[in-house]
C-alpha positions as CSV (number, residue, x, y, z in Angstrom):
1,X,21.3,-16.8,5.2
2,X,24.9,-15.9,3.6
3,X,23.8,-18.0,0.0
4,X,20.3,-16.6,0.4
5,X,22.2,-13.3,0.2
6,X,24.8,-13.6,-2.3
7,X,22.0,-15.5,-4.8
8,X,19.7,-12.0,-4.6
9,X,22.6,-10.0,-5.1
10,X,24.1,-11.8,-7.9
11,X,20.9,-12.1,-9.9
12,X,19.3,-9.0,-9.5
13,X,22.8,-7.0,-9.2
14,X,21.6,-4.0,-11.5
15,X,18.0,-3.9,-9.5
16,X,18.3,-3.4,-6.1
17,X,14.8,-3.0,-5.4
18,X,14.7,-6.7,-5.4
19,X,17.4,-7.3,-2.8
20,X,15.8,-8.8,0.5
21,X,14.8,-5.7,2.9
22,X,14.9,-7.7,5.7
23,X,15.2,-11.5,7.0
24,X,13.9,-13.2,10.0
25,X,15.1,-16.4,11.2
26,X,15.3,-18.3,14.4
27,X,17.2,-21.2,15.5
28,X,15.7,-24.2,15.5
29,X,12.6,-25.7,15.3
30,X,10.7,-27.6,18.1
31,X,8.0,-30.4,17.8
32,X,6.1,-30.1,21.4
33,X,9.7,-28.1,23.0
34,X,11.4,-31.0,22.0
35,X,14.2,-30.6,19.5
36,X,14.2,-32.2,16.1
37,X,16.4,-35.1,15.5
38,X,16.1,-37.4,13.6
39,X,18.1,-40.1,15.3
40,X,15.6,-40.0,17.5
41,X,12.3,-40.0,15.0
42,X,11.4,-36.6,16.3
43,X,11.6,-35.0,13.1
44,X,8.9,-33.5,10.5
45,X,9.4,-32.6,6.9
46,X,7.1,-30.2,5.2
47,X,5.2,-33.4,3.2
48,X,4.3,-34.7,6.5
49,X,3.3,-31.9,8.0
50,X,0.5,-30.8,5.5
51,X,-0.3,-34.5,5.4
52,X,-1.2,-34.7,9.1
53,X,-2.3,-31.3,9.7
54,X,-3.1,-29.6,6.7
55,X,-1.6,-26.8,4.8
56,X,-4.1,-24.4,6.3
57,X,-3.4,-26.1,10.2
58,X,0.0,-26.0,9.4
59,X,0.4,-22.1,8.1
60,X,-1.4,-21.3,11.6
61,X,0.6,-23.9,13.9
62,X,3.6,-22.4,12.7
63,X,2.8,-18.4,12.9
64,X,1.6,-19.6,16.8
65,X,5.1,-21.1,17.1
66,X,7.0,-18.3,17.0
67,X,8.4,-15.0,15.5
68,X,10.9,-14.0,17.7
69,X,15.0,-14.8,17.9
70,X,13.9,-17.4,20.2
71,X,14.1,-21.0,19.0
72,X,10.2,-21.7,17.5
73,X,7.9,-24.4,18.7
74,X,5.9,-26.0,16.5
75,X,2.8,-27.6,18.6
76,X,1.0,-30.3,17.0
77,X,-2.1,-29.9,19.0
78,X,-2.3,-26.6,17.8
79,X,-1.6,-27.8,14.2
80,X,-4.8,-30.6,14.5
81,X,-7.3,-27.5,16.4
82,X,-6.5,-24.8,14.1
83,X,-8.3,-26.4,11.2
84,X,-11.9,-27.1,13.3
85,X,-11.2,-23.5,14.5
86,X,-10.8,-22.5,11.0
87,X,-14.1,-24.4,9.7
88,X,-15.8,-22.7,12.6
89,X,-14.6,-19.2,11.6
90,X,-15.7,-19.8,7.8
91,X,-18.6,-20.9,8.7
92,X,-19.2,-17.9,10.8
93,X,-18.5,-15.6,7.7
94,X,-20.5,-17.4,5.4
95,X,-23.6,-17.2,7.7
96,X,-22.8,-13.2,8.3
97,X,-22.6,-12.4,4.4
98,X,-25.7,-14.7,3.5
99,X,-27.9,-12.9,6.4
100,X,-26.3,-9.3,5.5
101,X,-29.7,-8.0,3.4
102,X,-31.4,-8.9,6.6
103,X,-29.6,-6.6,9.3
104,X,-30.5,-3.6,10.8
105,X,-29.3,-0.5,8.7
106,X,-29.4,3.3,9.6
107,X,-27.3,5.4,11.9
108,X,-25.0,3.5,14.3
109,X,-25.2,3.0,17.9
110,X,-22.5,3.1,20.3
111,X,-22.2,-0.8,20.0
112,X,-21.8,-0.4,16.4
113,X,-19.2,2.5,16.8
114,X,-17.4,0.5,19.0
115,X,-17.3,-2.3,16.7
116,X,-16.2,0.0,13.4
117,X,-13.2,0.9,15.8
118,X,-12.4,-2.2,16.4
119,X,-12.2,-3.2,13.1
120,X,-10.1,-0.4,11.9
121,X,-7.7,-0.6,14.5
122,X,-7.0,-4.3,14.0
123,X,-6.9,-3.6,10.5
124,X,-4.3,-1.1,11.0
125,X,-2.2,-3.4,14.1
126,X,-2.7,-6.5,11.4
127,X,-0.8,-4.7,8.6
128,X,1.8,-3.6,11.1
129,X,2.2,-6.6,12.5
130,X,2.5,-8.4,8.7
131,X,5.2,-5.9,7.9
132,X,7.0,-6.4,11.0
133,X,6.6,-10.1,10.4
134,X,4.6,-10.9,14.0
135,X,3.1,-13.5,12.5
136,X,2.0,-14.7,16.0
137,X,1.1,-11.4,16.8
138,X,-1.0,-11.0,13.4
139,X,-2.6,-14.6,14.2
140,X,-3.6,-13.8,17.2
141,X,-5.0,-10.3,16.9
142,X,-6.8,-11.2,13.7
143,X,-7.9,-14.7,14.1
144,X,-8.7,-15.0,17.7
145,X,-9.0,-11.5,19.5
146,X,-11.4,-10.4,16.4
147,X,-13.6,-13.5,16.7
148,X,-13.9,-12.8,20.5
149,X,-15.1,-9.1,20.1
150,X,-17.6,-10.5,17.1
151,X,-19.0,-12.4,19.6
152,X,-19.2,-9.7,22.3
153,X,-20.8,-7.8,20.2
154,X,-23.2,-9.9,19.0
155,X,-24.5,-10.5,22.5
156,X,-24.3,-6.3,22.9
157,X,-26.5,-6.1,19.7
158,X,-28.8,-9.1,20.8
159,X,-31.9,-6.7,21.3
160,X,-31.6,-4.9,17.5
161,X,-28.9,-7.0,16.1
162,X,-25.7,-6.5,13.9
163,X,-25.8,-3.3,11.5
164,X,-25.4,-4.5,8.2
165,X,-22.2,-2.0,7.9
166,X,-20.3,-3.5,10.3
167,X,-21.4,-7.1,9.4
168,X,-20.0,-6.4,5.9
169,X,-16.6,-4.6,7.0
């Protein structure tokens, strides 16, 4: 952290608008709460890790492990689901925008209301928790919570459907 330091500060001396604003780090890194060590083959490099899980299963595994001062656990179940879960989620989005000139349209019921402030507020919580870096806060809120109130509200709407406005937000 000291280098990483020094090396922004010597190179950008005369800018400081480059300096780092903030750093977050933890401790160490766990594979399944078990400490790496490589005496013991329990140890992953960053090669391996995409290899196995995938960049995309491995960006997610790792904002679930952790973003606190607490040690970070990196669980390779969640590394092999996330990608499926991914998939599901594009897949989900695709079928939305492709069946968007189909929805409902006109004023907004309460369903529809709700939904827009759902979106907003996540929205809002999502850029917070980004800036904050909460990365497991931000996965979670974003990835998983949002999917769960989609789907609420697709069973709320199941009469009239989506609104088109929502769908595309």
């Amino acid at each position: 952290m000291t280098m990483f330091l020094y090396t922004h500060a010597a190179i950008w001396d005369q800018d400081q608008s480059k300096w780092p604003r903030s750093i977050h780090c933890t401790g160490k890194l766990f594979i399944d709460a078990e400490k790496m060590n490589p005496r013991l083959a329990l140890c992953m490099s960053l090669a391996g890790a995409i290899k196995n899980y995938s960049a995309d299963g491995v960006r997610m595994a790792l904002a679930d492990a952790g973003d606190t001062q607490d040690d970070a656990n990196f669980v390779t179940d969640n590394a092999n689901g996330m990608v499926p879960k991914l998939t599901t989620f594009i897949d989900f989005v695709e079928n939305r925008q492709k069946s968007l000139p189909t929805l409902r349209t006109g004023e907004l019921n309460l369903f529809d209301r709700m939904m827009m402030n759902t979106l907003n507020s996540t929205i809002t919580e999502a850029d917070n928790f980004y800036r904050t870096m909460k990365f497991r806060a931000a996965l979670n809120a974003v990835f998983f919570e949002l999917q769960a109130e989609f789907s609420q509200y697709e069973r709320l709407c199941a009469n009239d459907g989506p609104h088109r406005d929502v769908m595309a937000k």
